[in-house]
Backbone as CSV, one residue per row, in Angstrom:
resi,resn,N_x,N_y,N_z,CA_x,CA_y,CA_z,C_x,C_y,C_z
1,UNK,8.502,-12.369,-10.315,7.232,-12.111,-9.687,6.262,-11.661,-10.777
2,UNK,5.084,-11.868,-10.305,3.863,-11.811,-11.804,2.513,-10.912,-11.038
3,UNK,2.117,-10.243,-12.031,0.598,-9.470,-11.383,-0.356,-10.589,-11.504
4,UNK,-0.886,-11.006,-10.679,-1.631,-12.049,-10.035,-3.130,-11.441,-10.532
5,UNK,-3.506,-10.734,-11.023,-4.966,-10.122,-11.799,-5.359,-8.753,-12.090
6,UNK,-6.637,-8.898,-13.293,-6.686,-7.942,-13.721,-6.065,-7.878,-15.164
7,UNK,-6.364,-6.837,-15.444,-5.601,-6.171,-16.864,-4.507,-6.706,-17.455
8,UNK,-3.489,-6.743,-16.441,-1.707,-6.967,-16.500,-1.760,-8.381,-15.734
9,UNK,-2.626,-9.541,-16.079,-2.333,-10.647,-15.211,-1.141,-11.381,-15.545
10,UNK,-0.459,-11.682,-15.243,0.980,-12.309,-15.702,2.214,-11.621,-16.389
11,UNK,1.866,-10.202,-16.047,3.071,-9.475,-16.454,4.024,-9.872,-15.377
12,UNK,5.432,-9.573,-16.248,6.841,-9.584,-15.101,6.827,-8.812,-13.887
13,UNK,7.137,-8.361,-13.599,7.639,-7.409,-12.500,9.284,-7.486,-11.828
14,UNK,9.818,-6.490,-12.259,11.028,-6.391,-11.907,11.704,-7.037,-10.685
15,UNK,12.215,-7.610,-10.003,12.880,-6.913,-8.729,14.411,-6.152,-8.273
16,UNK,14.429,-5.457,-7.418,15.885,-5.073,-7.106,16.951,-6.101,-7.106
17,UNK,18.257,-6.127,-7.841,19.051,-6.769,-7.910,20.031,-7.002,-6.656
18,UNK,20.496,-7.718,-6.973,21.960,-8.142,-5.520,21.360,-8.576,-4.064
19,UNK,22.042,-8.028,-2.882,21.833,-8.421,-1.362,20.472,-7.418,-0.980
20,UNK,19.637,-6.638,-1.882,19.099,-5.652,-1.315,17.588,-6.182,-0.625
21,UNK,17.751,-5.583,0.825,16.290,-6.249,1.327,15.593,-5.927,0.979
22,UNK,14.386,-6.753,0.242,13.497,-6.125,-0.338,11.858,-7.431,0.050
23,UNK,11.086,-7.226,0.391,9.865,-8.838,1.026,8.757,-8.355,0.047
24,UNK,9.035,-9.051,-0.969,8.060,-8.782,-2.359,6.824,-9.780,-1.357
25,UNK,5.459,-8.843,-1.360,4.295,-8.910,-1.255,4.199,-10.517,-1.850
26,UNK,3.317,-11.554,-1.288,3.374,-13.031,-1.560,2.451,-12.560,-2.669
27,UNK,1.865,-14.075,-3.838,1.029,-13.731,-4.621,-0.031,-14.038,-3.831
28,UNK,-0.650,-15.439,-2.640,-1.638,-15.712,-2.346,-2.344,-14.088,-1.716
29,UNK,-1.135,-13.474,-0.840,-1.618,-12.400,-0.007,-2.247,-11.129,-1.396
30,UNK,-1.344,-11.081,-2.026,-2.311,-10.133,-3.111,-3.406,-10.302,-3.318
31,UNK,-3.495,-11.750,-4.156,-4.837,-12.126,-4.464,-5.701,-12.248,-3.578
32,UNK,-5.482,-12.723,-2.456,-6.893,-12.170,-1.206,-7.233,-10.877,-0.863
33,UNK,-5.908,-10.003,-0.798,-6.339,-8.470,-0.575,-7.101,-8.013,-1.205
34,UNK,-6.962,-7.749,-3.143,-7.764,-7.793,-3.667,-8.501,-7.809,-3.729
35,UNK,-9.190,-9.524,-3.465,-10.162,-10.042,-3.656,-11.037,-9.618,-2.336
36,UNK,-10.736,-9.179,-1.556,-11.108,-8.356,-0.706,-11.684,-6.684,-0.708
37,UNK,-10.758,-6.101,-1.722,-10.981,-4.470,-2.227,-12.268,-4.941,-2.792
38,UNK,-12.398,-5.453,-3.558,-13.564,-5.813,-4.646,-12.600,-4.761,-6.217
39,UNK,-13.989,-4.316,-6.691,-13.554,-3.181,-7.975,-13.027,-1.998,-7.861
40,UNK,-11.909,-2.126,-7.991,-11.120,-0.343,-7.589,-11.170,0.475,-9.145
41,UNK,-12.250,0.492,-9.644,-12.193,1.015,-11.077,-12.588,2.430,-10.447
42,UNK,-11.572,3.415,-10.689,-12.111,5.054,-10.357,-11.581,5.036,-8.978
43,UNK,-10.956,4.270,-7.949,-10.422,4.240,-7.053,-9.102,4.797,-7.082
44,UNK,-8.338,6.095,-6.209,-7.384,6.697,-6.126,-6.875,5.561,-5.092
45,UNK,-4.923,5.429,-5.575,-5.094,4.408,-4.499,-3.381,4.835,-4.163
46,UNK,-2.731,4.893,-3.012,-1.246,4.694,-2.868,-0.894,3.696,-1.930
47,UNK,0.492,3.807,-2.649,1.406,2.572,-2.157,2.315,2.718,-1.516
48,UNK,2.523,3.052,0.133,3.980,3.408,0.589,4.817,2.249,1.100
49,UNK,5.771,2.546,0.929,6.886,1.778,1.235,7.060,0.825,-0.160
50,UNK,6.809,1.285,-1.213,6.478,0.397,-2.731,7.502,-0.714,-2.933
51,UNK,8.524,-0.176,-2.728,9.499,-1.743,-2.806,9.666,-1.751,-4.916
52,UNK,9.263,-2.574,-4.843,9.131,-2.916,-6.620,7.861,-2.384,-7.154
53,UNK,6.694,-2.046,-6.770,6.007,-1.638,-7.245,4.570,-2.705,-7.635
54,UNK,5.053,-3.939,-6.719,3.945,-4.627,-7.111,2.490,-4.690,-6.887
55,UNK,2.677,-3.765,-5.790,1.207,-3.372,-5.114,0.331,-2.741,-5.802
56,UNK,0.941,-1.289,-6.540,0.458,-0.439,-7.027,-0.013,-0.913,-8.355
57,UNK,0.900,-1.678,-8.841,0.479,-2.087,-10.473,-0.498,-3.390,-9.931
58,UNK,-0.916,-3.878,-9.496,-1.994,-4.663,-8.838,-3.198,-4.128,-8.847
59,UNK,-3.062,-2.878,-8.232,-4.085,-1.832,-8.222,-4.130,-1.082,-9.607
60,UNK,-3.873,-0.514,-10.359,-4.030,-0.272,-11.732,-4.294,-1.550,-12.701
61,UNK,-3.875,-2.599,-12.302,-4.371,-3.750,-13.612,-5.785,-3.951,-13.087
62,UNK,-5.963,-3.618,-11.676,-7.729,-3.778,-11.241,-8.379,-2.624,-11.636
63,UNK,-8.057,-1.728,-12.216,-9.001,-0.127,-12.517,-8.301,0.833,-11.539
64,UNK,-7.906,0.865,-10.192,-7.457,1.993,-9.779,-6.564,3.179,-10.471
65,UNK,-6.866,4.385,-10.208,-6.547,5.666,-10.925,-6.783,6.437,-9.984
66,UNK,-5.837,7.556,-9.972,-4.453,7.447,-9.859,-3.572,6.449,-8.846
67,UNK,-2.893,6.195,-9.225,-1.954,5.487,-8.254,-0.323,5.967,-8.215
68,UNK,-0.006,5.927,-6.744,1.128,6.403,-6.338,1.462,5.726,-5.580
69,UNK,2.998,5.790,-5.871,4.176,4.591,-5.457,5.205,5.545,-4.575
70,UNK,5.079,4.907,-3.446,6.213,5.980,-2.290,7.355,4.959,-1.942
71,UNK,8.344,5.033,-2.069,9.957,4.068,-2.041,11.168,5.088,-1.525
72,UNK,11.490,5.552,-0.302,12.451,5.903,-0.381,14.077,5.853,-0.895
73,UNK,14.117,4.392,-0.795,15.206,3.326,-1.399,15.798,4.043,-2.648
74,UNK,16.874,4.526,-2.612,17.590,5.163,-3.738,17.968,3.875,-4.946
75,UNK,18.185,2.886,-4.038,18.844,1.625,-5.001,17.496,0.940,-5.060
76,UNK,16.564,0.968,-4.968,15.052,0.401,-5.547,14.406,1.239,-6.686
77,UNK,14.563,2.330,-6.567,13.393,3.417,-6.739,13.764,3.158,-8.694
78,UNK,15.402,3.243,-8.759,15.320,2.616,-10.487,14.556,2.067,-10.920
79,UNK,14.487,0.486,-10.373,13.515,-1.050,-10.411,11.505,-0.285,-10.580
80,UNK,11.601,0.373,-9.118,9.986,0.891,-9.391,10.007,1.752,-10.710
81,UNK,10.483,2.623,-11.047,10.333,3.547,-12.337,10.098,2.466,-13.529
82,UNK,11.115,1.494,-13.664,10.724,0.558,-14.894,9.791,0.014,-14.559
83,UNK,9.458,-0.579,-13.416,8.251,-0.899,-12.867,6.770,-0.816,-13.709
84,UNK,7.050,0.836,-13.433,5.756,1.241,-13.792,5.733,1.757,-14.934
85,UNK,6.353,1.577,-16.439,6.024,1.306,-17.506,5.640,0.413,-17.913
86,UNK,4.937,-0.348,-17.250,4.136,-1.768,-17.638,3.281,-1.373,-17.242
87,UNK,2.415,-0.496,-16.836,1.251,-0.054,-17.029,0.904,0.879,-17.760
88,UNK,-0.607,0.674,-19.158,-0.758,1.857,-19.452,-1.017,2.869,-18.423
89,UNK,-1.821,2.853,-17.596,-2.508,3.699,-16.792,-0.994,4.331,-15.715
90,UNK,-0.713,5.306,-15.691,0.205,5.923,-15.556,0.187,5.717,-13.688
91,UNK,1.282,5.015,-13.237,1.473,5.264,-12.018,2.973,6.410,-11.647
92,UNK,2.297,6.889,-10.567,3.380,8.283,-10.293,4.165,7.682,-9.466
93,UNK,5.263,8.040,-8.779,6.596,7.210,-8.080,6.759,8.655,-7.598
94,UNK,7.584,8.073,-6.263,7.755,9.398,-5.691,9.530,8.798,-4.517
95,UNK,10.209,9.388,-4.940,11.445,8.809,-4.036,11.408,10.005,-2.650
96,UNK,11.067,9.160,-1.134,10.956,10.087,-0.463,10.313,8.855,0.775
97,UNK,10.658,9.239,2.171,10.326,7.828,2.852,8.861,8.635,3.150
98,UNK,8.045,7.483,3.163,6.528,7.560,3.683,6.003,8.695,4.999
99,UNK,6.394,8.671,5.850,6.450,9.384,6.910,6.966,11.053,5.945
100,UNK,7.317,11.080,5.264,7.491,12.673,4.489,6.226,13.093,3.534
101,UNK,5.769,11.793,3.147,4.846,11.679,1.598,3.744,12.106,2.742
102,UNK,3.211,11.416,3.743,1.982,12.091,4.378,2.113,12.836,4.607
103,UNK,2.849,13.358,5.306,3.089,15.033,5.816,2.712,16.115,4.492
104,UNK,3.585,15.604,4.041,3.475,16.718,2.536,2.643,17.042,1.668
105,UNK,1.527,15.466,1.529,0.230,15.838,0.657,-0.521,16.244,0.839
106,UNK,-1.441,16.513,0.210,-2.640,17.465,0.678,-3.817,16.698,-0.374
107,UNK,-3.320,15.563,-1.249,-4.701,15.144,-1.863,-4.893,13.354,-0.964
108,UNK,-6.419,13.296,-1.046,-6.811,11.910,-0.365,-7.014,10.980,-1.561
109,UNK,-6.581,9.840,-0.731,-6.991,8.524,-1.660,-7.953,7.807,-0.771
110,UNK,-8.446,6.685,-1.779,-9.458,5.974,-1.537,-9.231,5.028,-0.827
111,UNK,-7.884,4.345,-1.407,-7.004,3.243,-0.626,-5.807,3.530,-0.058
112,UNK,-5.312,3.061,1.103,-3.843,3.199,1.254,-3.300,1.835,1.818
113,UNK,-2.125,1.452,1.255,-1.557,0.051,1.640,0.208,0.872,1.689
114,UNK,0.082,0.071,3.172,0.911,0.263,3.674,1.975,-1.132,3.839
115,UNK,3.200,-1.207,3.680,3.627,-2.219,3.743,5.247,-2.220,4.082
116,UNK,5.656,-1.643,5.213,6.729,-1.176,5.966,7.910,-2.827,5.844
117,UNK,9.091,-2.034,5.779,9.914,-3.413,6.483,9.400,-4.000,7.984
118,UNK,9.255,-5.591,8.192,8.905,-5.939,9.104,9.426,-5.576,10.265
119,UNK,10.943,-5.004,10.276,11.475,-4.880,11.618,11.352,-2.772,11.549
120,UNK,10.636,-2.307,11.124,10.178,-0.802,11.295,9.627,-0.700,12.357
121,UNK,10.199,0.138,13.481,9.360,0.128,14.810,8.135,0.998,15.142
122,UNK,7.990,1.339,13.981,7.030,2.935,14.361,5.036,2.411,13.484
123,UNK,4.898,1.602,13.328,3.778,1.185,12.251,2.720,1.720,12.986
124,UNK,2.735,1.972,14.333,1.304,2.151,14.892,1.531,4.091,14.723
125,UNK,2.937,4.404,15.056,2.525,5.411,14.840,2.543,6.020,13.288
126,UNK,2.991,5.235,12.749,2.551,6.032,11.539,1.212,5.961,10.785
127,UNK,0.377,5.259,11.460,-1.207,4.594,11.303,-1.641,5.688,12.088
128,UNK,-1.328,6.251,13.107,-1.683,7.677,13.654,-1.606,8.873,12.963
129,UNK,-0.238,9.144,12.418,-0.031,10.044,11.511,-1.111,10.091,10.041
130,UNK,-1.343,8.905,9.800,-1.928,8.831,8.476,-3.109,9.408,8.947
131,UNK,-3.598,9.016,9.909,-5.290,9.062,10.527,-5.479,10.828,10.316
132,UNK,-4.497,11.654,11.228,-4.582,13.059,10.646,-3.896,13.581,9.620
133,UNK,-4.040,13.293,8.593,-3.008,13.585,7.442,-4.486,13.900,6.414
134,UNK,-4.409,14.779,5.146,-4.848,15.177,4.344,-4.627,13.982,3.355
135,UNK,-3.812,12.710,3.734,-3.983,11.919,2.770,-4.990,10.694,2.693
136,UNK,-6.013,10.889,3.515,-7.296,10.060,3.617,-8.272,10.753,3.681
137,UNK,-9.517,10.256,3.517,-10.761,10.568,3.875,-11.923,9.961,4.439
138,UNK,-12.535,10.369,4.539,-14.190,9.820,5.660,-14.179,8.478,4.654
139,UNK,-13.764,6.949,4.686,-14.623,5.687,3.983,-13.182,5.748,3.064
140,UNK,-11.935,6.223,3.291,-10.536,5.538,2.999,-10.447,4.138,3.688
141,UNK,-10.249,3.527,2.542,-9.497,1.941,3.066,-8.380,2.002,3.493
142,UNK,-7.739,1.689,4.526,-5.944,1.540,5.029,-5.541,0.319,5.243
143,UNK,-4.756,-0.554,4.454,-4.491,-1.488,5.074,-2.850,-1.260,5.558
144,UNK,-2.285,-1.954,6.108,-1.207,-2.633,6.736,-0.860,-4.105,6.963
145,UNK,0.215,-4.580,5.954,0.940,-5.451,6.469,1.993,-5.706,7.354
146,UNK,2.060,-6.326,8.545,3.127,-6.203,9.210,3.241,-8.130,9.902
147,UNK,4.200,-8.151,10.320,4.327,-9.747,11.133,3.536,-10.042,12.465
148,UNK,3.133,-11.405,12.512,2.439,-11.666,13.478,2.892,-11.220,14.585
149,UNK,3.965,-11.242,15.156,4.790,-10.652,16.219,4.470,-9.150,16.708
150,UNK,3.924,-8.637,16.009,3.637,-6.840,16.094,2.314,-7.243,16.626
151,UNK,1.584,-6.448,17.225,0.498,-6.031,17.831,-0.260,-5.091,17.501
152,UNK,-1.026,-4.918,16.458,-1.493,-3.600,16.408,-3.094,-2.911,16.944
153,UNK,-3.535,-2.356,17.081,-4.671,-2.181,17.641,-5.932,-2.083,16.643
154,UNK,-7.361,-2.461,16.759,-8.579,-2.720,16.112,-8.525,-0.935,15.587
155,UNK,-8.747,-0.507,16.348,-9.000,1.150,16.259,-7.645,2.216,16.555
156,UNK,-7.722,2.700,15.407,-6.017,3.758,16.068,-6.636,5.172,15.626
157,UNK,-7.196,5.994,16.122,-8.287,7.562,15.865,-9.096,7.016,15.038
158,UNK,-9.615,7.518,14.358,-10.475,7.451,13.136,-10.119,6.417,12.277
159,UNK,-9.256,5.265,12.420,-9.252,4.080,11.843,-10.127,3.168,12.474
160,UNK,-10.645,2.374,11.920,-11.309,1.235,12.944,-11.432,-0.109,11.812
161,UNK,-10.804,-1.134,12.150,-10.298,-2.537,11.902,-11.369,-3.086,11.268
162,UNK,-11.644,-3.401,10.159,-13.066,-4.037,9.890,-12.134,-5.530,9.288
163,UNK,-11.771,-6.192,9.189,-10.646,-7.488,8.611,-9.725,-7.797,9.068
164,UNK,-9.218,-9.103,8.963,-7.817,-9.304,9.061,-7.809,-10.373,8.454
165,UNK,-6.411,-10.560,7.565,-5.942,-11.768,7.247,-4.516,-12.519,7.662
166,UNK,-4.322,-13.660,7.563,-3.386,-14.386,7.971,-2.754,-14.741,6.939
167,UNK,-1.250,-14.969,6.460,-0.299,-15.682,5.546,0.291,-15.917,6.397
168,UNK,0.771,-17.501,7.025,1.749,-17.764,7.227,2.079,-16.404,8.756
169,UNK,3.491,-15.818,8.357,3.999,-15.148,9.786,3.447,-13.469,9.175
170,UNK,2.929,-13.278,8.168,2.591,-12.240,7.493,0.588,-11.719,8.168
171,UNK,0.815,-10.730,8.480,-0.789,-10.444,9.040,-0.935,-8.820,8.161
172,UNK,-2.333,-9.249,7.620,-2.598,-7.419,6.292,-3.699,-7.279,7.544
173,UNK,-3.932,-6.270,8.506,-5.047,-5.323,8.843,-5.750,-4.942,7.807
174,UNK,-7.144,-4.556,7.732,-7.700,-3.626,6.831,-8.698,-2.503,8.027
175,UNK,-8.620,-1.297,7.679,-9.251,-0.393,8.146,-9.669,0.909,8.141
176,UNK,-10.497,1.060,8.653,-11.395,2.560,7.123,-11.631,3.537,8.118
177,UNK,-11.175,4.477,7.579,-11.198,5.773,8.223,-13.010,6.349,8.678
178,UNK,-13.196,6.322,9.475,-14.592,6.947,10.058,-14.342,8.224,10.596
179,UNK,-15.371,9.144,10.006,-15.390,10.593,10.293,-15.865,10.844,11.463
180,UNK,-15.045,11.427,12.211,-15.372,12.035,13.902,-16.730,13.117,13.490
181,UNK,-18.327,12.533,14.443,-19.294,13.767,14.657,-19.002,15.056,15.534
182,UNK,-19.250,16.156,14.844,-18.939,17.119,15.491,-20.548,17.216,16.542
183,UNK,-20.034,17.919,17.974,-21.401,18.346,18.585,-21.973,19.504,18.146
């Protein structure tokens, strides 16, 4: 697999060895997401459910800083660490499943891409959880990839759906956190 643009365009990228499930992000779907973010130069950005890490180093070969890689996967999380010495720009890794990483932080990013195993039953609620979590803010991007088969909703609290794209059986939501007016 190759970083599809930016800085690191055609670097390697590892993947996990043997039977391990792992649904490395397509290149077309990168390159539209992307091409969708526009310039993430100065953009804080994380990556849960990182897998190999291709998301995040996607986002650092485009300018994003800081970037963080969430992989619970004990037998992945090796693969992401080498991963992310192919970037100068230092991405942080964090072994710990997603649903812990929100709870626990307390700093916001600009972006969040979310990208769960397809058969994870919980995506809407953890698109809830994120919504009150200290790990977004008022004009955070969230996306989510999940399969056409899932259903997810335009608006989930303070998210509200501004995109969608199609790959094949693969569907990325995009949606930006809007700040509730107080009366």
């Amino acid at each position: 697999m190759r970083i599809t643009g930016g800085e690191l365009t055609g670097r390697i990228v590892r993947m996990p060895e043997g039977d391990l499930k792992i649904r490395p992000a397509m290149d077309r779907m990168r390159e539209s997401v992307f091409a969708v973010l526009g310039d993430l130069s100065g953009s804080s950005f994380l990556d849960l459910f990182a897998g190999s890490g291709i998301l995040g180093l996607e986002a650092a070969s485009r300018g994003a800083g800081p970037v963080v890689c969430v992989e619970k996967d004990r037998k992945k999380f090796p693969v992401l660490l080498q991963n992310a010495t192919i970037s100068e720009s230092p991405l942080f890794c964090r072994a710990m499943p997603a649903e812990t990483f929100i709870l626990r932080n307390k700093t916001a990013f600009d972006v969040v891409f979310l990208d769960p195993p397809f058969n994870y039953k919980f995506k809407l609620q953890l698109l809830e959880r994120l919504d009150l979590s200290a790990s977004i803010h008022g004009g955070t991007i969230v996306l989510i990839h999940f399969p056409y088969e899932d259903h997810l909703p335009e608006v989930v609290g303070g998210l509200v759906g501004y995109d969608i794209r199609s790959f094949g059986r693969s569907i990325v939501r995009f949606y930006r956190k809007i700040m509730q007016q107080s009366n």
